[in-house]
MIDO-787234 format. One record per residue (C-alpha): residue number from 1; residue in one letter; chain; x, y, z. Coordinates in pm, 1 decimal, always signed. Layout:
% MIDO-787234
{NUM,"A","A",{X,Y,Z}}
...
***
This chain:
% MIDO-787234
{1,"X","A",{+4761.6,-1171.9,-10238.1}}
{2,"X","A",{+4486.1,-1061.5,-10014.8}}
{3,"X","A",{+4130.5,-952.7,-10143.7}}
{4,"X","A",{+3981.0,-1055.6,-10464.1}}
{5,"X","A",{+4128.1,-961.1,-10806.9}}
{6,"X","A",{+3960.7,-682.4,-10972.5}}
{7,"X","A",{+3838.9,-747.9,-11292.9}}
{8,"X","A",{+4051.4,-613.7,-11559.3}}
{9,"X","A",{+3902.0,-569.8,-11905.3}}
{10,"X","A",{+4067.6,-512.1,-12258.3}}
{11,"X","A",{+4016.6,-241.1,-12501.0}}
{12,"X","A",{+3730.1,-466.6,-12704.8}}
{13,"X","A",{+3640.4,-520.5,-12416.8}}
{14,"X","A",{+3582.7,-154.3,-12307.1}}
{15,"X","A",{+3406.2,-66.0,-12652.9}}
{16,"X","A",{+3187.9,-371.4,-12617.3}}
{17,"X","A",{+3068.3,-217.8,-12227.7}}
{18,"X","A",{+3019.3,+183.5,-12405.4}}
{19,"X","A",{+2870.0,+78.2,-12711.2}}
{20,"X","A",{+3171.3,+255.7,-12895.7}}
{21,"X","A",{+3443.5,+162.3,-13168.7}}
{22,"X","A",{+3749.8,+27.6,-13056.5}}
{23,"X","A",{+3935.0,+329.8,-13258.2}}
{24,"X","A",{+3774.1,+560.5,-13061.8}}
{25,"X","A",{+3858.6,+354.3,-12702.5}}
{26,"X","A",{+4223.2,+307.7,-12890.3}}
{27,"X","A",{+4252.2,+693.7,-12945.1}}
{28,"X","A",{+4165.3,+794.4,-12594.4}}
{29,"X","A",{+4400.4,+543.3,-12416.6}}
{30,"X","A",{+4653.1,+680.7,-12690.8}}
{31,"X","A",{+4602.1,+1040.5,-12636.0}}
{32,"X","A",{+4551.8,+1028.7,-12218.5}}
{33,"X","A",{+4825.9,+812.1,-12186.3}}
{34,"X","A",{+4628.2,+587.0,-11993.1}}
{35,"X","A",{+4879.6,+287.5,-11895.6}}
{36,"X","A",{+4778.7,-45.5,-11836.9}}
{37,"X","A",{+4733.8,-216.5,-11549.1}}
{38,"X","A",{+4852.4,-532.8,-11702.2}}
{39,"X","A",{+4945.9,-694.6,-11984.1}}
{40,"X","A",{+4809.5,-1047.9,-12054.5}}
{41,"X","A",{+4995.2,-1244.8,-12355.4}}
{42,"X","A",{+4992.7,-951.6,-12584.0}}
{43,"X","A",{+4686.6,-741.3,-12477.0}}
{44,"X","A",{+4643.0,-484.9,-12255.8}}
{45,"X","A",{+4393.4,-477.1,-11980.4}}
{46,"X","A",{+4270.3,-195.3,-11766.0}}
{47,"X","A",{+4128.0,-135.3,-11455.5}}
{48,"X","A",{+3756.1,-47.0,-11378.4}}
{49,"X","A",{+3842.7,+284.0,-11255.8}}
{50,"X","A",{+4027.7,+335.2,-11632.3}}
{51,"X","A",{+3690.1,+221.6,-11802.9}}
{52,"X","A",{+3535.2,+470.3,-11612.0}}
{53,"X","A",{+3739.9,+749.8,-11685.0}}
{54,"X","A",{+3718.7,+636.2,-12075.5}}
{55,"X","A",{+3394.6,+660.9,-12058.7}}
{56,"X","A",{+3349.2,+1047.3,-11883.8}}
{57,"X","A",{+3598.5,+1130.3,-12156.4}}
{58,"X","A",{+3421.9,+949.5,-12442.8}}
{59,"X","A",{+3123.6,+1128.6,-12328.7}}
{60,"X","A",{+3308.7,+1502.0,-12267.4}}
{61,"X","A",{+3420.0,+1469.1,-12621.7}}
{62,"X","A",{+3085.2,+1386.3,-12767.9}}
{63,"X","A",{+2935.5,+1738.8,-12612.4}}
{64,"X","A",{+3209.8,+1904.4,-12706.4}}
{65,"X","A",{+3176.6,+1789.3,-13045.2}}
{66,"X","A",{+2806.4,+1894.6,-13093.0}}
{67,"X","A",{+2884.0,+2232.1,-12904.2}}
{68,"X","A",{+3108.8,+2274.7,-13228.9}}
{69,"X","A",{+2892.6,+2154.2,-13471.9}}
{70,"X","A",{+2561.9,+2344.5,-13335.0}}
{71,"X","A",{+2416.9,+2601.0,-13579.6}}
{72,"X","A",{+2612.2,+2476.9,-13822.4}}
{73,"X","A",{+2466.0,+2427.5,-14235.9}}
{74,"X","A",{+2398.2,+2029.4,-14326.6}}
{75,"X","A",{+2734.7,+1916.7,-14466.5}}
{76,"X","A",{+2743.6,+1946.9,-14852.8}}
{77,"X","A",{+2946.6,+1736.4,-15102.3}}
{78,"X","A",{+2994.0,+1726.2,-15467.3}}
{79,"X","A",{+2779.4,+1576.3,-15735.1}}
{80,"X","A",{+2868.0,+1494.4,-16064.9}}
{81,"X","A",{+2681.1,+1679.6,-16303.4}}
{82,"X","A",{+2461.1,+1478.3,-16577.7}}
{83,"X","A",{+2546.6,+1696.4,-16858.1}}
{84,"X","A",{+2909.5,+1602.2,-16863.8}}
{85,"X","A",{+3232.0,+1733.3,-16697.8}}
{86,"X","A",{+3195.5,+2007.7,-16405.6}}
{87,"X","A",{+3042.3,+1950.6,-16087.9}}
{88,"X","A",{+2759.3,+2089.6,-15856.3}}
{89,"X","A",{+2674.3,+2090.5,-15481.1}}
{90,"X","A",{+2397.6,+1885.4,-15390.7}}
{91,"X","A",{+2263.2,+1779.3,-14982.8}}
{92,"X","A",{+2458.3,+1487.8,-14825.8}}
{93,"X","A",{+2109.4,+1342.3,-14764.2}}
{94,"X","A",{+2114.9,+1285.8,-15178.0}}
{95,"X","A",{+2210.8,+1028.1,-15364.5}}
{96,"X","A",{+2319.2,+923.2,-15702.8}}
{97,"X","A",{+2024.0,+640.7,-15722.9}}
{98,"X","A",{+1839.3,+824.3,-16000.0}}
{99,"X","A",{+1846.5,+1158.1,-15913.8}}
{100,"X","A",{+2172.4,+1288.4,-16116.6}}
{101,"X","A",{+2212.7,+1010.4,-16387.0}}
***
């Protein structure tokens, strides 16, 4: 084999390099149906040219995702009410410490 070997890396690997989950990393090689280069013992390595197309795509997604959620109301989720059965909406930014007991 001429030249040296290119360094393959696995998907904790990957995650570990773009600061981002493994389920995320697992998703995108799922979804892409990015194909190993390899396969040492039971895990899968990739090239460097597949870690840097995960990470254009991790970060494609991202902006995508906040082009969504721009403009969009804080999230709001259910509460339960103090007085007794029934429920209320309340900020997600509030908590049950004290507030609604």
């Amino acid at each position: 084999m001429d030249g040296p070997c290119p360094r393959l890396a696995t998907v904790g690997e990957i995650a570990r390099r773009l600061g981002r989950p493994t389920h995320r990393i697992e998703y995108l090689i799922r979804t892409r149906r990015i194909a190993p280069r390899a396969r040492v013992a039971n895990l899968r390595v990739f090239g460097p040219a597949d870690v840097e197309y995960l990470a254009s795509e991790l970060s494609r997604n991202e902006a995508e995702r906040e082009r969504k959620h721009r403009g969009r109301t804080p999230h709001r989720r259910r509460v339960a009410n103090s007085v007794g059965c029934g429920s209320r909406l309340a900020p997600a930014s509030m908590t049950n410490e004290g507030r609604f007991s």
